[in-house]
N, C-alpha and C positions, 0 to 999 in steps of 0.2 A: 504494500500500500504506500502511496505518498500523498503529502501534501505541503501548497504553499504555507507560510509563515513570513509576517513582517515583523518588526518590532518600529516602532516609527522613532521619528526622533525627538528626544528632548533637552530642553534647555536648563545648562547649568545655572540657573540663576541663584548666585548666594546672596545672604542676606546684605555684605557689602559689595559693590563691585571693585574692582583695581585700581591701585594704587603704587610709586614707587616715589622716593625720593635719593637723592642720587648725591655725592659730597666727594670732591677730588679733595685729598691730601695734598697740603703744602711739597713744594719741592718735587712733586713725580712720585711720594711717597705711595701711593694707591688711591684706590675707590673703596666709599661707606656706602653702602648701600640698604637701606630699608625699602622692603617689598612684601606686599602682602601673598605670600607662596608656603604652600607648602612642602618645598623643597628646595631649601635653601642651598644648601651642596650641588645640586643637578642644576640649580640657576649660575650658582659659580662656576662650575665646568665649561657650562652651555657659554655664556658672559665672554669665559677665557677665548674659547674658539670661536664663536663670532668677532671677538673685537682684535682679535691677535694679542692680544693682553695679558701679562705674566697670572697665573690663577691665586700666588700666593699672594698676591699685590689685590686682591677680593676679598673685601669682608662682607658678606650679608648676611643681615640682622631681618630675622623673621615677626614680627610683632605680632598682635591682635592679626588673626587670618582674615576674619570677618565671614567665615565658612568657604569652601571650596567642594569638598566630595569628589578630587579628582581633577576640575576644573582649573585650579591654582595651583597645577604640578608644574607644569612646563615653563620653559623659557619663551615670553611673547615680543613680538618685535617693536612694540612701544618701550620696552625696558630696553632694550638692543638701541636704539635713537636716543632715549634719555642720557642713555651710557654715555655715547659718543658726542652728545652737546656737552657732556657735563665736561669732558676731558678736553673737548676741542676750546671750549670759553674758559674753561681754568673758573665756574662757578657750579653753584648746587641747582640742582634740576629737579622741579618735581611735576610729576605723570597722575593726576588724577581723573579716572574715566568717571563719566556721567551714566546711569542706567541704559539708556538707549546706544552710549558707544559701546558700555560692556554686552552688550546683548548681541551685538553683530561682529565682535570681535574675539571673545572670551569661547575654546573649544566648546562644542555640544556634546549628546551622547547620543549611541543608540543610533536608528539610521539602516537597519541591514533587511535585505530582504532575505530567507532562506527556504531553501525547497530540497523537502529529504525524504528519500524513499526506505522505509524499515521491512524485512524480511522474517520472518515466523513461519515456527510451524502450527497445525491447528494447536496444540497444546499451549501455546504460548510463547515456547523457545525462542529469541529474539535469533537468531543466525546471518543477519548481516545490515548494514545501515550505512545510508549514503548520503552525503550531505554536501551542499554548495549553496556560498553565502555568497553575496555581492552584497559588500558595503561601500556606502559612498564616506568618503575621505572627506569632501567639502574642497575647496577651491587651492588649500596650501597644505603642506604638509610638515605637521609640527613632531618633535621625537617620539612622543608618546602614540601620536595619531594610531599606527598601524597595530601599536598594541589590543586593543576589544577587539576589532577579527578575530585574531589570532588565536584568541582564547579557546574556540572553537575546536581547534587541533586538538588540544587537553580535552575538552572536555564533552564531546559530542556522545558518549553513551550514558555521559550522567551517571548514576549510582549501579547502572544496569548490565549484564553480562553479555555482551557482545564478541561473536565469537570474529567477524569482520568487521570494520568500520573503513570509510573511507570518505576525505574531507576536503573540498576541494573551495579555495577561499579566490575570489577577483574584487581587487578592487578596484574604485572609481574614482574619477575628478569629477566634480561638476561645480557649478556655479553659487556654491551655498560656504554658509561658513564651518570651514574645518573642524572635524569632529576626535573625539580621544577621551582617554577613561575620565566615566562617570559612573559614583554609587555601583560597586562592581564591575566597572571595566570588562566586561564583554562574556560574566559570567551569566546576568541575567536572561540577555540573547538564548545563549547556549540552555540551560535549564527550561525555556519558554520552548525552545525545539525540541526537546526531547520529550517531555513532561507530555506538550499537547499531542504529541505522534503515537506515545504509549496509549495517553488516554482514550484515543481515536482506533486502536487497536484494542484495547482492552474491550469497548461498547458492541466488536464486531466480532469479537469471540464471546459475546454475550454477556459479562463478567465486569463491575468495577473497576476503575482504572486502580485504586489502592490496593482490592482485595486479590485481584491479577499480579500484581506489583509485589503483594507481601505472599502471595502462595508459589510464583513463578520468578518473577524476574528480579526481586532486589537478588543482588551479590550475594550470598550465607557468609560473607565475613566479617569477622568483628573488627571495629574503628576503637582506639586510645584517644580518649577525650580528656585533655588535660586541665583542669581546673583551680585556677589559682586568684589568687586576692589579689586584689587593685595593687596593696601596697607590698606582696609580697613577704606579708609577715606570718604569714601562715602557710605550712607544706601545701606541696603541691596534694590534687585528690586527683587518682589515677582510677579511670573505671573503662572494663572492657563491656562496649555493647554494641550487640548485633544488631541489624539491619533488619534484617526479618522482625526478630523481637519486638524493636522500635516498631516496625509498621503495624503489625499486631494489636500494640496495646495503645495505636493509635486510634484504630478501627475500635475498640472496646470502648475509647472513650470519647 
């Protein structure tokens, strides 16, 4: 059986949009940098290699994020500009978007079309599953972009035993603005494909997509679920539990 699947796309809108302000050191000493990111290291790398820029001569200072979920990972080429006035005037630069600029500039998520054909026998047996995504990119391509596709490779049979799988990912340019991880990064995709393909399977052997799922297809192997405190002041709690089980005493309650 196949069927299409989309997931459409959505926008990262956090609670604040972006910001950077920018400070050359006296003398050629470096650049200070505050930026609302959540990846300050990956912004100084990024920083070094766009501007040809010594990386140890980078300090960025991550403040208040103002949320992100993905959105506020990467290096953006307003920060890239800000850089390069700051160092070219030998003054402080500061980069504050307005909600309508961050909304056309700041990556999206999601965006993939995919269409996957799963193989069964009448029993249930899943025996092979084929899958091709086309996502669109959006108009540029940022480091993180091609990451969500991808995710797909990993994870296209989901919790389920597949004795083939096979994954075939294209993606696209078009006219929209560039897309990359959001809330999951390209996990959600993946579990929305598989999940609805099973369930679509399950209705056609007559059966629950759960009660099919926890009689036939979850994995019979047990997951280490590691459980530990915020602060770390307390051992870890170590517990082995199975799939099946779980699905089980899901159905019970």
């Amino acid at each position: 059986m196949s069927h299409p699947y989309r997931k459409p796309r959505q926008v990262a809108l956090a609670i604040e949009p972006r910001g950077i302000v920018v400070k050359p050191e006296p003398m050629g000493q470096g650049l200070t940098i505050w930026v609302s990111t959540q990846a300050p290291h990956r912004v100084r790398a990024d920083l070094a290699s766009a501007l040809g820029y010594p990386e140890h001569k980078i300090r960025v200072i991550a403040p208040d994020v103002g949320g992100g979920f993905g959105s506020k990972g990467p290096l953006y080429r307003d920060y890239v500009l800000a850089c390069h006035l700051a160092l070219k005037i030998g003054r402080p630069v500061q980069v504050d978007l307005h909600r309508s600029e961050d909304f056309v500039t700041t990556i999206q998520g999601r965006d993939q079309a995919m269409t996957s054909e799963l193989a069964l026998k009448r029993d249930g047996t899943m025996i092979g599953l084929k899958v091709r995504v086309v996502a669109n990119l959006g108009a540029y391509l940022y480091s993180s972009t091609a990451g969500p596709p991808q995710r797909m490779m990993a994870m296209a049979p989901g919790c389920y035993r597949i004795q083939n799988c096979r994954v075939e990912i294209v993606a696209v340019f078009t006219n929209t603005v560039p897309t990359g991880p959001y809330r999951g990064a390209g996990r959600p995709e993946s579990v929305l494909n598989i999940e609805r393909l099973v369930d679509k399977a399950s209705r056609e052997l007559g059966s629950t997509g759960l009660k099919s799922g926890a009689r036939i297809l979850f994995v019979p192997t047990s997951f280490r679920i590691v459980q530990e405190s915020a602060l770390n002041t307390i051992p870890a709690i170590t517990k082995n539990l199975s799939m099946k089980r779980c699905a089980f005493r899901i159905m019970r309650n």
